[in-house]
Each structure stands twice: as structure tokens, then as C-alpha cells.
N, C-alpha and C positions, 0 to 999 in steps of 0.2 A: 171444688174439683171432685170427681168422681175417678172410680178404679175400672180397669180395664182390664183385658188381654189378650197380645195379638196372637195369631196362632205359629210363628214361626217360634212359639216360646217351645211349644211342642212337637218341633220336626223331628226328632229323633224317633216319638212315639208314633207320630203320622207315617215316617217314612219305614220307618224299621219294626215297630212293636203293634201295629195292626189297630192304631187309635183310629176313630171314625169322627166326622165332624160332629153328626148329633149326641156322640160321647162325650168330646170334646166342650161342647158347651153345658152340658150339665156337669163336668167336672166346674169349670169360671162359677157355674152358682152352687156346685157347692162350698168354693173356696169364698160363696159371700161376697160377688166381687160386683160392681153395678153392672157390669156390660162386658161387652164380648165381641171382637174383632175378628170377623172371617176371611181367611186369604184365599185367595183363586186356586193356589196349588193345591187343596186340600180337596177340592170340593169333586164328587164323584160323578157328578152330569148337574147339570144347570136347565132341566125342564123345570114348566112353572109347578107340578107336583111336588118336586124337590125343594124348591124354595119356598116353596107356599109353607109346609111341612116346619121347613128350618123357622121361618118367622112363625108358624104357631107355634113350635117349640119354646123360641124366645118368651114371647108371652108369658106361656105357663112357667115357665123356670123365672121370670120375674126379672129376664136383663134386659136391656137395651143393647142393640146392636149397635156398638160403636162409629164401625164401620166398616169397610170391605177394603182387600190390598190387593195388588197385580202387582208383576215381576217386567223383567223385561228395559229396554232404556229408549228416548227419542233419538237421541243420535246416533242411528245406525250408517254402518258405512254404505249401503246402496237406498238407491231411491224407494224401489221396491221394498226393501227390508224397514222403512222408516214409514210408508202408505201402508203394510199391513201391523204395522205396532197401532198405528194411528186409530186406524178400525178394530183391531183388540181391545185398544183403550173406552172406542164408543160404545162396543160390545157391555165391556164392563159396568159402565156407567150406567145403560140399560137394566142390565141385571142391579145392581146396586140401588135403581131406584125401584125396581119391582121386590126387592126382599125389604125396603125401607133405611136403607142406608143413609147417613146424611155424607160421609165422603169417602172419594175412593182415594190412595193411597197407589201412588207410582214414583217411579225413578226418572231421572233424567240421563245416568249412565255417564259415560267418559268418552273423551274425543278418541277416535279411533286413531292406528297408526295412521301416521303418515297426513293428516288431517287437521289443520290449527283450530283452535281452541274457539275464536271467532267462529268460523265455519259450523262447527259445532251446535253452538250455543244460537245462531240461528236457526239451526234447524230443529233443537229444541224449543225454541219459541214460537217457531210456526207449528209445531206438532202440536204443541200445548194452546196456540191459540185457534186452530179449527176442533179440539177434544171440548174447548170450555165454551163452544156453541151447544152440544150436546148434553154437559153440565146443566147447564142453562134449563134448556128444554126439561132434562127429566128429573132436576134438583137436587143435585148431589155434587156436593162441591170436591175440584180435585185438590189432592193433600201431595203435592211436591215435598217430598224424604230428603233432607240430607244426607247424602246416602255415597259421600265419594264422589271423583270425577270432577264434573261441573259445582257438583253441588258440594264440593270437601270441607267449604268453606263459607260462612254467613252470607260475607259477600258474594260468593259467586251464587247460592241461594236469591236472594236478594235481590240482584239483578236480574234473573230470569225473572222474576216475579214481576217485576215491575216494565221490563219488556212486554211483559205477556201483557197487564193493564186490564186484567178482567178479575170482575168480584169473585167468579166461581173456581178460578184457581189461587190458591194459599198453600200455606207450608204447614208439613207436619214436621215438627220437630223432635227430632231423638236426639234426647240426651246424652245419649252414650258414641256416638258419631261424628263430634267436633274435635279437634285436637291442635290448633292451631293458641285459642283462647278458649277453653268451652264456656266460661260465666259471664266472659265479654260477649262471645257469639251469640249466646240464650238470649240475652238481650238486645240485641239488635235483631233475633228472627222471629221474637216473642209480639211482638206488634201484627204480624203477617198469618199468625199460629191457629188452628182452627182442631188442632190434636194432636196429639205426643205420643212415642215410645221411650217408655222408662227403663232405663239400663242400671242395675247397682253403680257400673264403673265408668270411666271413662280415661281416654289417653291425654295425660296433659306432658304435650311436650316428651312423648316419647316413654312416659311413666305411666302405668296403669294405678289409678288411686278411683275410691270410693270417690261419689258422688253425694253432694251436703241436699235434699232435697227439701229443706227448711228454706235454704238459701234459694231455691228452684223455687219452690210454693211463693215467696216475696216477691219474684222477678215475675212471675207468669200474674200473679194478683195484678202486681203494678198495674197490667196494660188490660184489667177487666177477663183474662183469660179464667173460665168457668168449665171449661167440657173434657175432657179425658188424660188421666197417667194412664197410656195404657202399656202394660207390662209384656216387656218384650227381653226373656230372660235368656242371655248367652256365653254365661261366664263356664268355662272350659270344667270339664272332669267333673259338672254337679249332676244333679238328677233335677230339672222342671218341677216333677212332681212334689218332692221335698220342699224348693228351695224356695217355688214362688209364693205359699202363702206367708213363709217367713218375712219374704220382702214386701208384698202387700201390708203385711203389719208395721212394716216401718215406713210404708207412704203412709197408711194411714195417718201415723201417729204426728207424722211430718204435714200434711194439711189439714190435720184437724185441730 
């Protein structure tokens, strides 16, 4: 397994402290990390000069682009508002296969009021199964987040996933986002897994406790899992810039 990180590690400095994406990714090498996760929010125009630029960056600083993330959810409450997620999502995908991405990273969101769960959860699956036509086309597979909602829980993961019934959509799994069982659910989402966000913590049961990533590295092996921890740091009152190469040394040490 390989080191990562996503850029919502760094929103405080993106949003508040004037960090810039091409900063951003020469900080990942110099903290030594393999690769480097770019979010949409970050990014300041998406001509192909812009990207071109960021991938010859990549290059030279010697990382791999993990991957790329979008915000946003499928089940939106009007029709209209769920056809232009839809086409944001294709958007993406485009660009993610023109910077070299191999997946983009999106949410499924939560049933809106007044709206059952069912209702929902199809229109997350038809959103997700006309995006992973365009997956297809420009090879970039999508990474469904655990991420709340729909998704709060393996099984509700899980089940989209396999509604959907297409190669090009799988699951990104974060570690720090289960709370129902997290070491039961890693295991049941770790089959479906194609990349990760690494959390120090996670809620078990209403208790925030460190995460064993010994115990993580055995489960994600088991099923041939090979491609990204990639670190997505949000424990309250730290600093990013301190805190992550500290935790990067203790993945490392943890899958090496």
C-alpha cells in the first residue's frame, strides 16, 4: 500500500490561509508521501493549461495522482437539481481523465425530507448508473465515499454498489466514517475498495477512539487491496501541517 493525501486535509489553509493547489502538492512531496489527491473545491479554473501544468508538476515532484474528489450528492430533491449533479459528475470525470486520474471520488448524500429512503436510493442508482457510462469512456473509475446518509453504513454502501452492477463504480472507503461496527464494516466494503481515506480516529459506538491500522493493513491485504491510505486529516484544534507527517509515520510503520 502506498501514502497519500486528500486535500480536504488542508481546508483550513486553502480556505482561510491563502494555500494554492500547486503549493499544495509540493508540500505531499515534501512530506515524502507517494501521491496526491486533488479536490474540485480547490482548484482555480480547470483549462487544459491548468491541468496540463498540475500533471507536469506531478511528474517532477515524483507523485502520483491518486486521485480526484467532487462534493455534492445524487439524491437531490428535484429532478432538475439531480440532471445537473449528474452532468457535474460527467464534467469531472472528463477532467479527471485528462489530468490522469484513475478515480473520482463523490457522495451519494441523504434522502431529503419528506422523501423515503427507497426513493432515494433509486435515484442514487440511476444517477450513478448513467455517470459510470462516462467512467467507462474516459477510464476513471468512480469511488462512492462512505460518507453519511445512504451511505452511513456498509450495508447501505453495498447495496448501491451492487444495484449500480457496473465495474467502473466501487467504493472509496474511509476509515474514519463508519460507526455503526467500523472493523466489521472495513470488512465487508474492503472487497468493493479501489481507495481510502485514512482518519487517526473513528466513532465506535458513540466514542471517539484511535484507529488500529495494523489491524486495517490485515483486512485490506486479505482481499488483494494494493493502492492508497490516502490521508484525510480532521481531528479538531490540530494544525494539518504538524500533524500529518506525524501520522504518515505511523501508517507507514503500520504497512510496512
Amino acid at each position: 500500500m502506498k501514502l497519500s493525501c486528500a486535500g480536504y486535509t488542508f481546508n483550513t489553509y486553502f480556505r482561510e490561509k491563502g494555500l494554492t493547489l500547486d503549493k499544495y502538492i509540493d508540500i505531499c512531496a515534501d512530506m515524502d508521501l507517494d501521491g496526491v489527491e486533488l479536490t474540485q473545491y480547490y482548484f482555480p479554473e480547470t483549462s487544459q493549461s491548468y491541468l496540463m501544468e498540475r500533471k507536469r508538476q506531478l511528474l517532477l515532484r515524483g507523485l502520483e495522482l491518486a486521485g480526484t474528489a467532487i462534493g455534492g450528492a445524487f439524491c437531490l430533491p428535484t429532478e432538475e437539481e439531480r440532471k445537473q449533479h449528474v452532468e457535474f459528475t460527467k464534467e469531472w470525470l472528463d477532467i479527471s481523465g485528462r489530468l490522469g486520474s484513475p478515480c473520482l471520488r463523490v457522495f451519494a448524500g441523504e434522502a431529503p425530507e419528506g422523501v423515503a429512503q427507497e426513493e432515494a436510493f433509486a435515484w442514487t442508482v440511476a444517477g450513478l448508473k448513467e455517470c459510470a457510462e462516462k467512467a467507462a469512456e474516459v477510464g476513471v473509475v468512480i469511488g462512492l465515499e462512505n460518507h453519511g446518509g445512504l451511505t452511513g453504513t456498509a450495508e447501505g454502501l453495498v447495496a448501491i454498489l451492487k444495484a449500480v452492477g457496473s465495474d467502473w463504480v466501487a467504493a472509496l472507503l474511509d476509515f474514519g466514517n463508519y460507526s455503526k461496527d467500523p472493523y466489521g464494516e472495513f470488512e465487508m466494503t474492503a472487497p468493493y475498495t479501489v481507495m481510502t481515506h485514512a482518519k487517526p480516529t473513528s466513532d465506535f459506538a458513540g466514542t471517539r477512539k484511535e484507529l488500529d491500522y495494523a489491524r486495517i493493513r490485515d483486512i485490506m491485504a486479505k482481499v488483494g487491496y494494493r493502492g492508497f491510505l490516502s490521508i484525510e486529516y480532521e481531528e479538531p484544534g490540530k494544525d494539518a501541517m504538524v500533524e500529518v507527517p506525524r501520522f504518515a509515520a505511523v501508517l507507514r510503520e503500520a504497512i510496512n
